[in-house]
N, C-alpha and C positions, 0 to 999 in steps of 0.2 A: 512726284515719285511714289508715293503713299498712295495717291490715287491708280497710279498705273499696279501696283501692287495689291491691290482691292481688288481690280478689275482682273488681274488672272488667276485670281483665287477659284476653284471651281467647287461649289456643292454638289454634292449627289446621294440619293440614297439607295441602302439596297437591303431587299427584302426576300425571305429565304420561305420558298416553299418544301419542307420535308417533315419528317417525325420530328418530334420533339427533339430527343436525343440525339439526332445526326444534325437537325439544326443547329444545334448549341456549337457542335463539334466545328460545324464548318462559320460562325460569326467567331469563335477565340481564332481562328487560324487561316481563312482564306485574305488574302492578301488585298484582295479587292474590300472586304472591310475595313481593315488595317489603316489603307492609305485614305480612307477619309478625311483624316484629320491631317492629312499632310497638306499644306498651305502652298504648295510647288506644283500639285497635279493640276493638267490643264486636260481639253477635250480630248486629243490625240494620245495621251498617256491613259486616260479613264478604257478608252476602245481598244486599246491594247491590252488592257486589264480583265476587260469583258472577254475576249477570244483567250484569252488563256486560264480561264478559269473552272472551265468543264474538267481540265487534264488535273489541275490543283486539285479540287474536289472530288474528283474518282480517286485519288493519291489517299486526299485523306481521309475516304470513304472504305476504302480497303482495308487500312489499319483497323475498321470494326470489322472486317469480315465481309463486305461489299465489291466484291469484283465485279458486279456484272451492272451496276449501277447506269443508270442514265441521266443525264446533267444537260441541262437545257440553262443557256442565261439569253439574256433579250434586254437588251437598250432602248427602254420605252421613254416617250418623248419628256421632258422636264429632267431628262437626267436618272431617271427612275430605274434600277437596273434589278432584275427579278430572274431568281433562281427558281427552278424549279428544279428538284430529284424526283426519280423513282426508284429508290434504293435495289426490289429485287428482294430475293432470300439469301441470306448469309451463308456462308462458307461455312460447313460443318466438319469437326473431327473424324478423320476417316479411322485414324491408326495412329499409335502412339508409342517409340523406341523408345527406351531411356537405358544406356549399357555404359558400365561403371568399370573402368579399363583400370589396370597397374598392381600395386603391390594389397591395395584396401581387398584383392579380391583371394587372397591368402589369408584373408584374416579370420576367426574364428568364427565372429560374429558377422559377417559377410550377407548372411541372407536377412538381417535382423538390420541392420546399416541399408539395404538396397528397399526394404521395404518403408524403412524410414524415408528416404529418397520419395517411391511413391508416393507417400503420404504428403509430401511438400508441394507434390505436383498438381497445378490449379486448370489445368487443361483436360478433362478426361473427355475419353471420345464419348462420340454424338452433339457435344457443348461447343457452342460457336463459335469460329474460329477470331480473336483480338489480338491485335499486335504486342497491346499493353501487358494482357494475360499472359501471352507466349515469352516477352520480356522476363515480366516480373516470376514464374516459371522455371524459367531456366535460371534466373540468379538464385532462385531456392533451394534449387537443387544444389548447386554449387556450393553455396553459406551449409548447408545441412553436410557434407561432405568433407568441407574446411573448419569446419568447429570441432570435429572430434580426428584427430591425429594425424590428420591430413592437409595440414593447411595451406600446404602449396599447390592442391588440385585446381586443374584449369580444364575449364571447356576445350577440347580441341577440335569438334566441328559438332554444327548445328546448323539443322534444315528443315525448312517449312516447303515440301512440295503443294502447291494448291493448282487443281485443276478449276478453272471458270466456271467452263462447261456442264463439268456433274456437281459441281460445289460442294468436294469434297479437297478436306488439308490431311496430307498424313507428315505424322511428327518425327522428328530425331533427332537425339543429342546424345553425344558420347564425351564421358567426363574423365580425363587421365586422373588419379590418386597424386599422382608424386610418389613420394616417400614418405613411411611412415617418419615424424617427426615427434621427438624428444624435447621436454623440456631440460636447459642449461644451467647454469648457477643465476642466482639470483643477485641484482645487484640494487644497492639502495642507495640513493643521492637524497642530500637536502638534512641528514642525520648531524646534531650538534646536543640534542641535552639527552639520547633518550641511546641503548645498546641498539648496535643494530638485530641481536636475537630476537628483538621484542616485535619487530615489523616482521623478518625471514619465519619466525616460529609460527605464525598465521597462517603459510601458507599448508593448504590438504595436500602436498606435492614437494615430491623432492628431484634436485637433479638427476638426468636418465626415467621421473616416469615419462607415459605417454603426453601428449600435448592434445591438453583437452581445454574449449574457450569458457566452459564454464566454470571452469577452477580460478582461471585469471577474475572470473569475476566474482565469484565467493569469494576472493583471495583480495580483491577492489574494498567490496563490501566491510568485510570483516574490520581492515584499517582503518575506513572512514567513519564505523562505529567506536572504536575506541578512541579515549578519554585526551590519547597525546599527541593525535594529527587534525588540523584541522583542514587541509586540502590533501587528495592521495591522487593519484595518475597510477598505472600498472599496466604496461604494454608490453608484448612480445616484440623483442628487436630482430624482426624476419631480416634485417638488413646484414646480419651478422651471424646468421645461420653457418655453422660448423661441426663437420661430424655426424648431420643431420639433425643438431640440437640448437636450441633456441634460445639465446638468452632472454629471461626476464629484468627488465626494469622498473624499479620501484620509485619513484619524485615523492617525496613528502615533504609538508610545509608545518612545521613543530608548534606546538600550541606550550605555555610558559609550564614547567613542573611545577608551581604550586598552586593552588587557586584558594581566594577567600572570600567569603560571599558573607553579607551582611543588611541584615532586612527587617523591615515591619510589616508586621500581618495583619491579615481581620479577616475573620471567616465568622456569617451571620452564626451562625450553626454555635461557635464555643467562643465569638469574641477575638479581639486583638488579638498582638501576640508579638516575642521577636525570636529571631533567626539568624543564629549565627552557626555557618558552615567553614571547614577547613580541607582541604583535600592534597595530597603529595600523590603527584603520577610518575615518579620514580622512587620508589622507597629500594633501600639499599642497591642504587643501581641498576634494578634487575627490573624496572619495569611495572613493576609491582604498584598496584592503587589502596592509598591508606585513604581514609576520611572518617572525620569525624564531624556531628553536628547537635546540636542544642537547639531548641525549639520548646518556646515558655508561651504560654498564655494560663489563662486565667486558670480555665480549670484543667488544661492538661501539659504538665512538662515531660519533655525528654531528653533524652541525652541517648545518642548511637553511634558508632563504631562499624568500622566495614576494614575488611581487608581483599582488595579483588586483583587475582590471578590473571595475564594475558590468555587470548585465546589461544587455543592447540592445535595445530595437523587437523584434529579429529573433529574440528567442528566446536568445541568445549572448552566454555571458560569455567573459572571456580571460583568460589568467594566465600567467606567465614566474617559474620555479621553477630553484634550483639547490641543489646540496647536495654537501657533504664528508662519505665514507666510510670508516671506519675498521673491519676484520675481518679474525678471528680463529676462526673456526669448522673442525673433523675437518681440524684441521694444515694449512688453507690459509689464510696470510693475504692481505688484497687492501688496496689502498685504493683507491677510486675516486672520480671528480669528472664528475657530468653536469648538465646545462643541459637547459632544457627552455621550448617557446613552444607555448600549449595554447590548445585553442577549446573549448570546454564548453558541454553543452544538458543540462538537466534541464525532462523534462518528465512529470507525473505521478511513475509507479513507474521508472521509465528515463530512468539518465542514459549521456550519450554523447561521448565526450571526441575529439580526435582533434590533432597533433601533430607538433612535428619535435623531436629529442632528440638531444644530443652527449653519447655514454658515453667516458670513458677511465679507463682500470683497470693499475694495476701489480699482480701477486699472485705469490705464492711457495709453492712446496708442498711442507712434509715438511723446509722448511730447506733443501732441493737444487733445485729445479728454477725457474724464475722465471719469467713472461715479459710484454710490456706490450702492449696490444691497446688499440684505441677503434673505437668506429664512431656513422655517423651515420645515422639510421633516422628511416624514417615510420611513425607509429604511428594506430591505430585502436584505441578500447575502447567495448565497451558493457556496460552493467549493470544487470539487471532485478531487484528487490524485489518480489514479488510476492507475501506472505504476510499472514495475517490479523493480524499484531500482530506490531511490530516486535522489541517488547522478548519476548513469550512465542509466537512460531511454532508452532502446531498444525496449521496448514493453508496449503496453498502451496506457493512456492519461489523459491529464487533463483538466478541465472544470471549470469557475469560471462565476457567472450572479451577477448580482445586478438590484436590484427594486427600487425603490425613487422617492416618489411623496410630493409635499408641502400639506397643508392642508389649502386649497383651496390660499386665498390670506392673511391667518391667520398668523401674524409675516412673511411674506414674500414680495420679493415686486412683484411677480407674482404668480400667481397659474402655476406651472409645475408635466411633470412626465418625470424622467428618467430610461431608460433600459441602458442596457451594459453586453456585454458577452466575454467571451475569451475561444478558446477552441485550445488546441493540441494535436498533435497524433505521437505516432512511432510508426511504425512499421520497423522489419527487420526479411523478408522471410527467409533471408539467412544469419546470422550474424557476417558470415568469412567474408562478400564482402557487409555490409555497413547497415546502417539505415536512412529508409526513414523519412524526418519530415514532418509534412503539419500544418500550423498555421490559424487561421481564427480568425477576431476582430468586433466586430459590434457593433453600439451605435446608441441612437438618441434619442433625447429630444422635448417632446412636452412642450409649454409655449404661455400663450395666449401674455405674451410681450416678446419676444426674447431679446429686449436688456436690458430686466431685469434679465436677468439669469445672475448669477454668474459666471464670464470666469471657472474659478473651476470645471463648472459642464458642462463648453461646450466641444468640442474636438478639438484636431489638430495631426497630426501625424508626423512620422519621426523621423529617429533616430533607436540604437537598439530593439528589439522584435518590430522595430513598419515598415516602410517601410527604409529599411537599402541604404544607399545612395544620401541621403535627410538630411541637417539639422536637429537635435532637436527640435522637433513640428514647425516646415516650411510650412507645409503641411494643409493650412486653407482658411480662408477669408483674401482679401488683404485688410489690414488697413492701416492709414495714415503715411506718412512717411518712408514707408517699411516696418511695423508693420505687424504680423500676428496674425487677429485675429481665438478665437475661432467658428466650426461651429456648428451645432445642428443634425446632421449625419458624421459617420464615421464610414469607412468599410476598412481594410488591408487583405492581406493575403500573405502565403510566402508556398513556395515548398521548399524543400532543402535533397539534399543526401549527408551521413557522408560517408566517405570514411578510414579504417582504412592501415593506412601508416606501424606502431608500436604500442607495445601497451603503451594503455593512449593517442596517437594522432591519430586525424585523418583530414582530408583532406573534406570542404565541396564546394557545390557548391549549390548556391543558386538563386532565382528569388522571388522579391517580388511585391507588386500593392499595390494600396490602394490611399484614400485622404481624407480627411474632408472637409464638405460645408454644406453651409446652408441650402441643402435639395435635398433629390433623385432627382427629377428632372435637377437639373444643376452639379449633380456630374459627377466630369470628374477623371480617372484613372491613376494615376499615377505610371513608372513602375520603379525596376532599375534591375539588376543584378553582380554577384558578386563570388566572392570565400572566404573561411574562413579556419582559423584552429582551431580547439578543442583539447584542452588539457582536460584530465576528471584528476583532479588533485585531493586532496585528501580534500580539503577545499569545492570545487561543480566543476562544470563545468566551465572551462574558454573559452571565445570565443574572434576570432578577424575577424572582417569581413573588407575586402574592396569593394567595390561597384560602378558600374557608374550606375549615375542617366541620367536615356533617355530625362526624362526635359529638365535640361541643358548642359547636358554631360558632369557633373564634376565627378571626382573620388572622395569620401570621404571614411574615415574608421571608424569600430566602435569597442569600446573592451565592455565587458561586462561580468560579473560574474553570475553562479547558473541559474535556470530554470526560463522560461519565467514568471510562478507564483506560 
C-alpha cells in the first residue's frame, strides 16, 4: 500500500517567467503552486491545473492594474510547467469622485472635513490603478469620516469603471454621514477601592458633547497612566446608541491603595544607599495621591513628600511637593528645604510641567566659607521621549528644557534667571553592526549676585550621563580647601558607538568634553575617553563605563541604570 501511494505521488515544478513583482504576486497565489505540495495530485489533475491558469493569473494580474496582460503556460516534458507573462501597461487613473452625502454636509467645518477626506485619499489620478490601493482608499476615507461625529457613516456605493482598451480607471465613492452622533453617560465597571469621580473626571468630554475617537483615546490614555488602574478598556457601546447618543464604557482592573517599597542602592557616583518609599492612592476617598520617601546614603539624605491631584477635563493634573536635603558632595556641604505647587500635561510623547517653587539652602565649603540663600522662581519644563523603544533606544531622541526665573528679588535673595537643556539621539543606519549615541547638555544662570544663587541651582559636572572619567560633580569652580564649587555655565557632550557582541549586550566606545565655570569666557574643555558595556536587561538599560580623564590621567568607572532622562 505505501508503495502504491509513493507511486501516485506526482512532482512537478513550475517556474514563472515575469517582472519581479508580478512574479512574487503570482508563486504566493496561483494555485498551480500551491498544490505542489499536495501528495493527492496525479497527471490528469496537474493538466487541468495547467489550462486554467492563464484566466487565474490575468485575475491576479488585474488587482496590480494589468488587464491586458498575456499569460502563456506550457507543459514541458519532466513535468516542467512554465509560465511566461507579458504584463503590458497598467491601468492608469483617469478621474477621481469622492462626494460626502447627509447631514456632515450642514456642518460648519464641512469644507475643512471634505479636504481632510482628500488628504486620506492614496489614489490620485495619473497613479496606477491597484486593487489593494483602491481598497485600502476607500476604508480611509471612511475611518477619517467616522472618527469625528460621524461614526455610523457608511459607504453606500463605490465603483472602479476601468476601460482595457485606453487603460484608463475613473473613480467613485459616495460616503452617507449618518447622523451626527453624541456622546452618552459614561459608565464604569470593575470600581471597588477607588470613587467612580476619579476615572469620569479624566474624561475632555461630557454627556451631549460631539463624538469625537480621539477623545476616547486621550480619555484610554489618561487612565492607564494613573497610579490606580492597572488594565483600562474604553469603548463606545455603538450597540446601544439612543437619541443618537452613545454610551461610553469604561472596564478597569484596580491596582491595591496602598503601596510600600523597600530597597538597597548603589550608585558608583555617591555610594550605597537605602530606600524606603510609602504611597496612598486614595487619600481621603477622593482619589487623591499622597507619598512619601526616604532615600540615605552616604553622603546625600532625603526625605520628600508629594501630594498629587487626579487628572481634569482639561488635559491637567496638579501636584504640591516638598522635600528635605541633606549633602555632602567635592567639600561642599548644603542642606536645603523647597516647596513646590505644580500643573502637569502629558500628552502623547510630551510632558509639560510648569510651577511656582520656594528654595532655601544653607551650604558651607571646604569647612570655611558658608553662606544662606533662598529664592523664589517661576518654573517652565518640557520633555519629549521620542524614541522607538523605551527600554532599548536605537532610533530617535530625547529632549528635556527648563525655564526658571525668581520674581525679581521678591522672597529671594537675588533676582535670577535659569535655562537648562538636555538632548539625545540614536540613531543606528545599520542595526546588525551597532547604534550611534550623541548627547549634548547646556545651562547658565543669569543673577545680578552670583553668590546669592543657591549652589542647587548652579552647575558642576562629572560623573555618569555627565563627562564620564571625572569625579562626581568635580568638574566646577575651585573652592576652599579642595572644595568645588558651583559655576553659572555648563556645557558636556559625549559621542559614543554600541557595539552588539550577543544579544542583550553590547560593547561601547565612547569620548566625552565638557566643564562648568563661571562664564563662557573663561570656560575651559575638559575631555576623557573610554569603553563601556551595555547590557539591555529586562528592568532598563544597565551601563558600565571606564574612562581616562586627559586632566589628570586617572582611570575611573561609572555604573549606572535606565536612559539618560
Amino acid at each position: 500500500m505505501l508503495a502504491a501511494q509513493a507511486q501516485a505521488k506526482l512532482d512537478y515544478t513550475v517556474e514563472i517567467d515575469a517582472p519581479s513583482n508580478l512574479a512574487q504576486l503570482l508563486r504566493d497565489n496561483l494555485e498551480l503552486v500551491e498544490n505542489q505540495q499536495d501528495p493527492d495530485i496525479d497527471q490528469s489533475w496537474l493538466e487541468a491545473l495547467v489550462k486554467s491558469t492563464p484566466d487565474d493569473a490575468k485575475k491576479l494580474l488585474e488587482t496590480e492594474g494589468y488587464f491586458g496582460a498575456n499569460v502563456d503556460v506550457a507543459l514541458q516534458s519532466g513535468n516542467r510547467v512554465k509560465v511566461r507573462v507579458v504584463p503590458g501597461e497598467p491601468v492608469l487613473i483617469d478621474d477621481v469622485t469622492i462626494r460626502l452625502d447627509g447631514p456632515i454636509r450642514q456642518e460648519s467645518d464641512y469644507q475643512q472635513r471634505f479636504a481632510q477626506v482628500l488628504e486620506a485619499w492614496s489614489l490620485p489620478m495619473a497613479a496606477p490603478y491597484r486593487q489593494t490601493d483602491w481598497d485600502v482608499s476607500k476604508r480611509a476615507v471612511l475611518r477619517k469620516v467616522q472618527a469625528d461625529r460621524f461614526p455610523k457613516a457608511r459607504i453606500v456605493s463605490s465603483e472602479a469603471r476601468i476601460d482595457p482598451s485606453t487603460r484608463r480607471a475613473v473613480l467613485e465613492v459616495v460616503v452617507d454621514s449618518g447622523p451626527l452622533i453624541r456622546f452618552g453617560a459614561i459608565k464604569v465597571n470593575g470600581l471597588k477601592r477607588y470613587p467612580e469621580k476619579l476615572a469620569t473626571g479624566m474624561a475632555d468630554f461630557n454627556s451631549g458633547s460631539p463624538y469625537q475617537q480621539d477623545k476616547l483615546l486621550a480619555f484610554q490614555s489618561a487612565l492607564e497612566q494613573s497610579p490606580q488602574f492597572s488594565s483600562v478598556i474604553v469603548s463606545a457601546d455603538f450597540d446601544h446608541i439612543a437619541d443618537n447618543r452613545v454610551p461610553v464604557t469604561v472596564d478597569v482592573v484596580e491596582l491595591p491603595k496602598k503601596k510600600l517599597e523597600l530597597g538597597l542602592t548603589y550608585d558608583s557616583d555617591v555610594g550605597p544607599g537605602v530606600r524606603v518609599g510609602y504611597d496612598h492612592y486614595n487619600l481621603f476617598q477622593q482619589g487623591w495621591t499622597g507619598s512619601a520617601l526616604i532615600d540615605w546614603k552616604r553622603e546625600q539624605q532625603s526625605l520628600s513628600f508629594g501630594l498629587g491631584f487626579p487628572r481634569e477635563s482639561d488635559g491637567y493634573s496638579h501636584s504640591l511637593t516638598s522635600s528635605f536635603k541633606s549633602e555632602d558632595v567635592q567639600g561642599v556641604k548644603t542642606k536645603t528645604i523647597d516647596a513646590g505647587a505644580w500643573r502637569l500635561r502629558s500628552r502623547g510623547n510630551i510632558e509639560a510641567r510648569m510651577g511656582v517653587e520656594f528654595l532655601k539652602e544653607s551650604a558651607e565649603a571646604g569647612g570655611v566659607t558658608s553662606s544662606d540663600t533662598h529664592v523664589t522662581q517661576l518654573v517652565y519644563g518640557w520633555t519629549q521621549r521620542a524614541v522607538d523603544d523605551l527600554m532599548r533606544p536605537r532610533n530617535g531622541y530625547l529632549l528635556d528644557g527648563q525655564l526658571s526665573g525668581s520674581l525679581g528679588a521678591l522672597a529671594s535673595s537675588t533676582s535670577m534667571v535659569r535655562a537648562y537643556g538636555r538632548a539625545v539621539g540614536y540613531w543606528s543606519p545599520f542595526p546588525k553592526y551597532g547604534t550611534f549615541v550623541a548627547r549634548l547638555e547646556l545651562g547658565q544662570v543669569w543673577a545680578k549676585e552670583g553668590a546669592q544663587v543657591p549652589s542647587a541651582l548652579l552647575f558642576r559636572a562629572g560623573g555618569a550621563n555627565s563627562v564620564r572619567g571625572y569625579d562626581y560633580q568635580s568638574l566646577g569652580l575651585p573652592g576652599p580647601n579642595g572644595s568645588v564649587l558651583g559655576g553659572r555655565v555648563v556645557a558636556t557632550g559625549s559621542v559614543e558607538y554600541q557595539i552588539p557582541v550577543k544579544p542583550d549586550w553590547y560593547l561601547a566606545l565612547f569620548s566625552d568634553a565638557g566643564n562648568a565655570a563661571d562664564s563662557w569666557k573663561g570656560f575651559q574643555t575638559m575631555r576623557a575617553n573610554g569603553v563601556g558595556v551595555r547590557w539591555m536587561s529586562p528592568v532598563a538599560p544597565l551601563s558600565f563605563d571606564i574612562a581616562k580623564a586627559e586632566g589628570d590621567g586617572k582611570i575611573r568607572w561609572n555604573l549606572s541604570l535606565g536612559l539618560a532622562f
